[in-house]
NUSESE-658922 format. One record per residue: residue in one letter; x, y, z of N, C-alpha, C in turn; chain; residue number from 1. Coordinates in steps of 0.2 Angstrom, whole numbers, plus 5000, padded with zeros to 4 digits. Layout:
N
 code n_px n_py n_pz ca_px ca_py ca_pz c_px c_py c_pz unit pos
    A    X    Y    Z     X     Y     Z    X    Y    Z    A NUM
...
END
This chain:
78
 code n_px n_py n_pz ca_px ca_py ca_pz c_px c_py c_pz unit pos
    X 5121 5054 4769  5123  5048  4772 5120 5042 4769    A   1
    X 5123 5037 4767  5122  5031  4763 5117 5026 4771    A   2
    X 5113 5021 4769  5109  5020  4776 5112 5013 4777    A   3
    X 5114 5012 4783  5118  5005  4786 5111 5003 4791    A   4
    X 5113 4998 4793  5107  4996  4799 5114 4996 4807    A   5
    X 5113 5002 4810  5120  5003  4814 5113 4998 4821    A   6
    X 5119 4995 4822  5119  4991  4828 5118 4993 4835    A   7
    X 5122 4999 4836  5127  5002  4841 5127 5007 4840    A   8
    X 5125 5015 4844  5128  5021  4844 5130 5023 4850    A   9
    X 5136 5026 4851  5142  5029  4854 5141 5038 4851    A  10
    X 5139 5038 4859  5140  5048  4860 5145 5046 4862    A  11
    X 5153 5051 4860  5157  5053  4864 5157 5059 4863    A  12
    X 5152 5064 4864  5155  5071  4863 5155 5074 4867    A  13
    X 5160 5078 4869  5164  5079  4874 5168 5080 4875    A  14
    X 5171 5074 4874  5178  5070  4876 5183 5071 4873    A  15
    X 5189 5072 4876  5194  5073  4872 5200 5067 4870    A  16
    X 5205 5067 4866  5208  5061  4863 5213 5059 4867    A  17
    X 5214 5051 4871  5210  5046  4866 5203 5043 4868    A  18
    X 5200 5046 4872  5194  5043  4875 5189 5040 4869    A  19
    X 5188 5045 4866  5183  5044  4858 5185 5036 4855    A  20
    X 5192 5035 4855  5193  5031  4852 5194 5024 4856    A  21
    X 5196 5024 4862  5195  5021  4866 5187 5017 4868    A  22
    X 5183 5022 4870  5177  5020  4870 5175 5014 4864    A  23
    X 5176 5017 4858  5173  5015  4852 5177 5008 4852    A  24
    X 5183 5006 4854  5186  5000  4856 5182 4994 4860    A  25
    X 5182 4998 4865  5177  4994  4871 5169 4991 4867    A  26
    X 5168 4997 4864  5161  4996  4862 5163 4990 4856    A  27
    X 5168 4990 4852  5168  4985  4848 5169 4979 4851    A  28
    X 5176 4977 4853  5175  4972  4857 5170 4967 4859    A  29
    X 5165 4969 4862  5156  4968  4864 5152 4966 4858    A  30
    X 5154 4968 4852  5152  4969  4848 5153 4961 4844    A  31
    X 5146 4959 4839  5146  4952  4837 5151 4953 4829    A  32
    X 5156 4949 4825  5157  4950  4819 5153 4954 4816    A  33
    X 5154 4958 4811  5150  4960  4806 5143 4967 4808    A  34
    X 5145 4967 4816  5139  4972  4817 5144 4977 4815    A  35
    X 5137 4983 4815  5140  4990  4814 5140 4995 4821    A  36
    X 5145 5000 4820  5145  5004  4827 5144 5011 4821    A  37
    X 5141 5016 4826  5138  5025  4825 5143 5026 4832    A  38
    X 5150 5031 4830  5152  5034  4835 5149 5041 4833    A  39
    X 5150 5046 4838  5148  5054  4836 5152 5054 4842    A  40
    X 5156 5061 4838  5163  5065  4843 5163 5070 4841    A  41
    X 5166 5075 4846  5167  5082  4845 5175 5084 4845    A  42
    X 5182 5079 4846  5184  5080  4846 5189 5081 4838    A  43
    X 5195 5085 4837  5195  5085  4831 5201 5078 4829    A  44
    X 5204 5078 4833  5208  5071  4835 5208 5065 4832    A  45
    X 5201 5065 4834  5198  5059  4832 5198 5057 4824    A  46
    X 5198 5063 4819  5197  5060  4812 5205 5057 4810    A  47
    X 5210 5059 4813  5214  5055  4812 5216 5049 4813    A  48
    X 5214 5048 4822  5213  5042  4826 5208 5037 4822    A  49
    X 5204 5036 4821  5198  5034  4816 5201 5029 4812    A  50
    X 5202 5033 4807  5205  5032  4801 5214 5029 4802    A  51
    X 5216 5030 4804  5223  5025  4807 5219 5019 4810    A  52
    X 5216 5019 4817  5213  5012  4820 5211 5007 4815    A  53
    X 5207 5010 4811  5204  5006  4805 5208 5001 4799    A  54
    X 5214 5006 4799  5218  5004  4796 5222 4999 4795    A  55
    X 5222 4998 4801  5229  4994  4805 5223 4988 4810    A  56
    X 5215 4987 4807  5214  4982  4812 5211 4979 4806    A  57
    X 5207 4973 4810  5201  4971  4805 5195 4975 4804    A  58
    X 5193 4979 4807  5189  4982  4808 5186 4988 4803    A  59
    X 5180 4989 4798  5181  4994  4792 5177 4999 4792    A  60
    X 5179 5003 4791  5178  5014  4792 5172 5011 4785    A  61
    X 5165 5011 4786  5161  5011  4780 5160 5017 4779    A  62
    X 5160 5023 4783  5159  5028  4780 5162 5033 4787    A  63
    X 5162 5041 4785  5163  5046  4791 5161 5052 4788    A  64
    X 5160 5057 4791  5157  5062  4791 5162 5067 4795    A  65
    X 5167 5071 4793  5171  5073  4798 5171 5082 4794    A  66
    X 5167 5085 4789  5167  5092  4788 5164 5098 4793    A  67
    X 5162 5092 4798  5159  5099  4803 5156 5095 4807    A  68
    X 5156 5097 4815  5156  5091  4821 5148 5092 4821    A  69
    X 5145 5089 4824  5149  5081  4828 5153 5077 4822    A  70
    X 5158 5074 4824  5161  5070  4819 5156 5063 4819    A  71
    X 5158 5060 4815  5152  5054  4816 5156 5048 4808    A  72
    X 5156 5041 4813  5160  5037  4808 5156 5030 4812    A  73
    X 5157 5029 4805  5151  5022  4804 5157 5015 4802    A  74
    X 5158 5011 4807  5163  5005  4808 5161 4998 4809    A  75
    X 5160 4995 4802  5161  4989  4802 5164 4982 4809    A  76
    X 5162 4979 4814  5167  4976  4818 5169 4971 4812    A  77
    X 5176 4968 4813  5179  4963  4811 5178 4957 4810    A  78
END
């Protein structure tokens, strides 16, 4: 794991899709430019949700961790 200075950690583990992804919205939102967010999920959903969200926002997937749960992705806010 490459070392960011994360901002923000988000347990969703648990939860099932789209909550994981949802949560890590709300949490972003709150969130100042340029902070980072630590999600951790147990769903497997999520590594697609992730990866599209990011895609399609301002917002940048700096790394993820998805070969075996907890999933965990580390998100640049916008």
């Amino acid at each position: 794991m490459s070392q960011y200075e994360i901002d923000q950690t988000l347990d969703t583990s648990g939860l099932n899709c789209p909550l994981p992804l949802l949560k890590a919205k709300q949490a972003l939102n709150k969130m100042e430019s340029s902070c980072t967010l630590k999600v951790i999920a147990t769903d497997s959903g999520s590594i697609r949700d992730f990866k599209a969200f990011t895609d399609q926002s301002d917002h940048e997937l700096l790394e993820s961790f998805t070969d075996k749960e907890p999933y965990v992705y580390i998100i640049r806010r916008g």
